[in-house]
N, C-alpha and C positions, 0 to 999 in steps of 0.2 A: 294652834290653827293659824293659818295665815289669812293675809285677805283676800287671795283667789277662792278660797277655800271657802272663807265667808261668803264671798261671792256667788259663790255657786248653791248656798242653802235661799229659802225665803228672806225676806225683808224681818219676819217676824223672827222668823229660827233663829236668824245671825242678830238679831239685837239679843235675841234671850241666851246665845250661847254669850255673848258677850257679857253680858249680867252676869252668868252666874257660874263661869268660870272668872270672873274681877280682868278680863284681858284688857288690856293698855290703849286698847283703841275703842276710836267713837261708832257709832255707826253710822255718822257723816262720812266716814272717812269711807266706809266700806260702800254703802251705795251714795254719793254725794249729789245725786239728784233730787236727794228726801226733801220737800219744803219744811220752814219749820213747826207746820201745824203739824202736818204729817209722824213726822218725827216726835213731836208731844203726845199724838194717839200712842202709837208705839210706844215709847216708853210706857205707858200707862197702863196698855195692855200687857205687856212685858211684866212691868212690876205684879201685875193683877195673876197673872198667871204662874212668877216663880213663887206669891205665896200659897197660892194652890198647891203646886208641886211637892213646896217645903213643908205643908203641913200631911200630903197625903205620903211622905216619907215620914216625918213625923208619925204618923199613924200607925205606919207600918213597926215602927222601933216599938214602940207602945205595945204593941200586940207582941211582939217578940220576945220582950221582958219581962212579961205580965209573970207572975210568980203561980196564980191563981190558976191559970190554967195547963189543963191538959193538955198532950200530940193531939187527941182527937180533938177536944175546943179549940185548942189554936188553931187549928186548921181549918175550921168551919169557922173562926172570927178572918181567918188570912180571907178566904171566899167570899165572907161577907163583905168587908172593905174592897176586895177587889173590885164587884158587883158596882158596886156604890160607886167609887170612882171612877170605873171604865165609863158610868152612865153620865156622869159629869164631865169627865173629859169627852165623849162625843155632846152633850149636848151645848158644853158651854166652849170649849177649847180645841176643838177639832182642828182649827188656824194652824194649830203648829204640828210639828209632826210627833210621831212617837219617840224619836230620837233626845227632841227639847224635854219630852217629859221624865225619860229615865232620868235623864240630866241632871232636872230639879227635882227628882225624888231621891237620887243616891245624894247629891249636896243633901237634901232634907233630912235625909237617915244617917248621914255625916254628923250635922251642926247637931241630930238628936242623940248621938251615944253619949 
């Protein structure tokens, strides 16, 4: 992704694409008007949200491997986590789009195989 590119997401999206693809740049670089408070929120909330991400991909693997269950329980545990997370990403994470959240849940279900 470049940095028109990032340019063109949120302040949030493109610090958290930035995290959590590890790309080479800051996100000073991308919007360099960020003060450095600013830029401390962000991060923070960034960090705060790809471990959200990573552990609701995390979850997701869990459910997938589970030995225990059946097509039909898996599939009513897949519903259930879904349920649960969609209610947490609107009420706690909405900030960023749905794009940042695939994001950090394919990395999450990445780092969990």
């Amino acid at each position: 992704m470049t940095l028109e590119e990032l340019r063109e997401l949120t302040v949030l999206d493109a610090a958290f694409i930035i995290q959590v693809r590890r790309m080479r740049v800051r996100i000073e670089e991308v919007f360099p008007s960020l003060t450095v408070e600013k830029n401390a929120q962000i991060q923070k909330c960034v960090s705060e949200f790809e471990s959200a991400t990573f552990r609701w991909g995390a979850e997701t693997m869990d459910i997938f491997f589970r030995p225990d269950l059946n097509d039909e329980s898996r599939d009513r545990a897949f519903k259930q986590l879904g349920e649960r997370q969609n209610r947490e990403y609107e009420e706690r994470w909405s900030d960023f789009s749905e794009d940042s959240r695939r994001a950090g849940e394919n990395r999450g279900q990445f780092l969990n195989r």
